[in-house]
N, C-alpha and C positions, 0 to 999 in steps of 0.2 A: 642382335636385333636387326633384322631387315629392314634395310633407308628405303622408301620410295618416293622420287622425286615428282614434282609438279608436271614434269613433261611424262615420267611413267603414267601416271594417271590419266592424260590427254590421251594417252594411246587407245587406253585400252578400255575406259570406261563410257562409252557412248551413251550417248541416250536415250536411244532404246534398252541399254541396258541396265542404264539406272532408272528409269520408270517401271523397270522389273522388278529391283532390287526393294526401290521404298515401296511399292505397292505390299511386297513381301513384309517393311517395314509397319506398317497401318495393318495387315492382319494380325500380325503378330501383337499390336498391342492391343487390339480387339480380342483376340482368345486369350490373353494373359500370359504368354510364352517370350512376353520382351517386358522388360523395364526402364522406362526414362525417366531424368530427372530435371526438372527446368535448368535454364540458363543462370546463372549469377554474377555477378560484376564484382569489380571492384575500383573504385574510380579515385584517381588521382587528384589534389591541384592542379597541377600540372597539364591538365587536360587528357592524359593518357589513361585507357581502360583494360583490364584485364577482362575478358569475359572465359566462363567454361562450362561447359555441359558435358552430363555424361548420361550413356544410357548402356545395357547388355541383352543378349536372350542367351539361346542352349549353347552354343555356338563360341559367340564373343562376346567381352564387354570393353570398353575404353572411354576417352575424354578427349574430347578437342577443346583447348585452350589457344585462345589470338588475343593480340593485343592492338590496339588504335589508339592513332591520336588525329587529331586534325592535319596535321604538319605532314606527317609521313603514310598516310593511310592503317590498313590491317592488315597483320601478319598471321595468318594460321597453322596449327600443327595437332596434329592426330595421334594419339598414342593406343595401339591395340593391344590389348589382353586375351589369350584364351582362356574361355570359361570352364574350364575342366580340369585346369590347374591355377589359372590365377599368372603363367609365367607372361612377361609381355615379348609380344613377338613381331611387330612391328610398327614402325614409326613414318606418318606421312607427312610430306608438306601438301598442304589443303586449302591453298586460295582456289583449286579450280576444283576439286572435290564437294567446296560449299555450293559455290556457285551450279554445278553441276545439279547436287543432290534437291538443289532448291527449285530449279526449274523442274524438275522431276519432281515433286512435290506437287507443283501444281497442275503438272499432266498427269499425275494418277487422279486428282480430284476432278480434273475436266475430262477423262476419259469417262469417268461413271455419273458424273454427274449435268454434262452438258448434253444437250440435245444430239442424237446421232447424226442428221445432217448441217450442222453448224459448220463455215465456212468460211464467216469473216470474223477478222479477231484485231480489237482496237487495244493497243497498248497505250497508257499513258508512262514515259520514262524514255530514257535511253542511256543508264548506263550501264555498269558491270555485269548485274543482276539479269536487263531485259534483255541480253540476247540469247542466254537460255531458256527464258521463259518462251519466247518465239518458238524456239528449239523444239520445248517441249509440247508446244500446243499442237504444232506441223506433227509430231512421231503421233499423237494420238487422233486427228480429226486432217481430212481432208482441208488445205484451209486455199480459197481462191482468192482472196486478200486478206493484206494488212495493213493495217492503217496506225502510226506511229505520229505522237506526240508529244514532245515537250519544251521547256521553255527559249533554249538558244535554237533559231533558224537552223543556222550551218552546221548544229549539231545534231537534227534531228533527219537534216536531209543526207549527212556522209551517214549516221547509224543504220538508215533506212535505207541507202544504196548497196553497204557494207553486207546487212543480211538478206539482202533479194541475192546476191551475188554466190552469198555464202551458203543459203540454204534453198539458192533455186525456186525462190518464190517472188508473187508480185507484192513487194511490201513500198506503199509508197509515204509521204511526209506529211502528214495531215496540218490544215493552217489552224486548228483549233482542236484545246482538248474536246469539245464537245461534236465536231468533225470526225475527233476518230473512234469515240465511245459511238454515239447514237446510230441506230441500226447496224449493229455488231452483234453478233453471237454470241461471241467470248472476250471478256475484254480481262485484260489485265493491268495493275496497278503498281509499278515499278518505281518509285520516288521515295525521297525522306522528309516529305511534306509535312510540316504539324498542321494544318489544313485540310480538310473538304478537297481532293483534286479532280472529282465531280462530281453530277448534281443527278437525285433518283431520276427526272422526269425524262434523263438521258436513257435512261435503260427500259430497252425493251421488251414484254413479256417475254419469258423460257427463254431470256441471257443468262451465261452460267458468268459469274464475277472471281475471279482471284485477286486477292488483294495482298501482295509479299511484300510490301516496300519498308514498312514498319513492323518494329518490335519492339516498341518502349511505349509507355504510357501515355507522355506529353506529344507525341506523334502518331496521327491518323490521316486516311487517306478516303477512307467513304462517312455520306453522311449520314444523321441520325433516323432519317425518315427511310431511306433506301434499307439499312440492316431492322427498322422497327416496325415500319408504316406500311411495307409492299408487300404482304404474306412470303417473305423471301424465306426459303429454305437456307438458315445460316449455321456453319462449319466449320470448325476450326481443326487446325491438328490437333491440341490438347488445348481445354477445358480449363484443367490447371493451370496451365502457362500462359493461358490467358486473360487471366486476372492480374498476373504475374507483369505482360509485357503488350497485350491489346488495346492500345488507346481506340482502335475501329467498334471495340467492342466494349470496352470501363466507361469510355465518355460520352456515348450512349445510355449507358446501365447511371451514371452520376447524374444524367439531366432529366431523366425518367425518374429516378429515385426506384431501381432496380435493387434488388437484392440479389440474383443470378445470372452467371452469363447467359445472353439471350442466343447463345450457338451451343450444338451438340459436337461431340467429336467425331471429327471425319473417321468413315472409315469405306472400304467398297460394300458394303453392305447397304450403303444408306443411298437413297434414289429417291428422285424427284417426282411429287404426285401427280403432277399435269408436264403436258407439253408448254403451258404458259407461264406454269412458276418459273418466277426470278430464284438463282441459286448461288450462295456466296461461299466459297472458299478461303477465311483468312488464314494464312501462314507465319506462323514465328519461326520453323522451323525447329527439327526436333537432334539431338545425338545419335538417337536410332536410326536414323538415316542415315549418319555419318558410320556406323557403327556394319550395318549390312555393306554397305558400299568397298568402306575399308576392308571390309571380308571376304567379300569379292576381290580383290586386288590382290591381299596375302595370299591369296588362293594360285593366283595366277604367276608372279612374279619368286614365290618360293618354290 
């Protein structure tokens, strides 16, 4: 079985080329030619969790399984299958394959779904997660600011020196979340906040919203009037798995006394009726992702 390691990966999988790959990832579950299956856990005393997902199409199928704890962080690893026999044929290490696949996640949704001239992009976050969301929004939209916040100072001004540097853009330190949200284009939502980390009145008409930061229930990051009250066009990657793992979307749906998620599933098919609607992208993130991506790399490195 072929190893490929955490620096293989950095090599070869860019970001424009994983915004190819999951875009490929979201058709495919549109025409019915992929299968995924949510996320599952298994959680310790101890505080240690197992999580796993899997998903296939014609191609491959596999599982990434990671474990976390508070103490030591999360460890990820990818196991591929070819779908035409079932033999497994290669094995990744995937802290930067998620991260990767995740920001590409939300540049295939702000490619089709945010305004074409959109330009400035307010992140709320600054860790693991937000610097490829940056990444991703820069490969798909012209962007002439960025406006980065979150709660320690000095952490928000070295992340925001680090990705002007790194990605050749003006991204500066915003002194409030609502500084770096309101009059943004695109904003993104990068935290593990069980909280509101902004308020609708900040957004303004035809902003496209991604929301990655959460995928558990007891944890959300937008609030109930912005995903219910604002004619927002809202999106998720799966439907399923978002009953599953949306608190942006279940604790909305429980204070309303909803019976359906109020999001349809993203896919590039789906576009924005006006240039004014607000448009929200939440991500849980999917295996099929992980699943093309990894397929793309056995491809390269065997």
């Amino acid at each position: 079985m072929l190893q490929i390691t955490e620096a293989q990966v950095l090599a070869k999988l860019t970001m424009a080329k994983a915004v190819e790959l999951v875009e490929l990832a979201f058709r495919q579950l549109a025409d019915g030619t992929a299968v995924n299956h949510p996320r599952r856990r298994v959680i310790l005393p101890t505080g240690s969790i197992l999580h796993y997902m899997a998903a296939g199409n014609g191609q491959y199928f596999g599982t990434k399984v990671y474990s976390s704890n508070p103490k030591t962080g999360a460890h990820f690893t990818f196991l591929l299958y070819r779908s035409a026999d079932g033999l497994p044929i290669a094995q990744l290490e995937a802290n930067h394959l998620g991260q990767i696949r995740t920001g590409a996640a939300s540049g295939v949704a702000t490619k089709f779904l945010a305004r074409e001239d959109a330009s400035v992009l307010g992140v709320i976050g600054s860790g693991f997660q937000a610097e490829t969301q940056i990444e991703a929004m820069a490969t798909v939209r012209q962007l002439r600011e960025v406006r980065v916040w979150s709660r320690e100072q000095a952490r928000r001004e070295a992340f925001a020196a680090k990705c002007a540097a790194k990605f050749g853009l003006n991204v500066v330190a915003a002194e409030t979340a609502r500084a770096a949200v309101e009059g943004s284009d695109i904003v993104v939502t990068a935290t593990s906040s069980k909280e509101s980390v902004l308020e609708a009145e900040w957004i303004s008409p035809g902003t496209h919203v991604n929301a990655m930061g959460s995928n558990w229930l007891i944890k959300r990051e937008l609030p109930t009037d912005l995903v219910l009250d604002c004619g927002a066009l809202v999106t998720v990657d799966s439907v399923e798995d978002a009953l599953l793992e949306s608190g942006d979307l279940v604790t909305p749906m429980k204070e309303r006394g909803l019976t359906s998620v109020p999001a349809i599933d993203f896919s590039p098919a789906v576009t924005r009726t006006s240039a004014s609607q607000i448009t929200i992208f939440k991500s849980n993130g999917l295996a099929i992702q992980d699943v093309v991506s990894a397929g793309y790399l056995y491809e390269i490195y065997s």
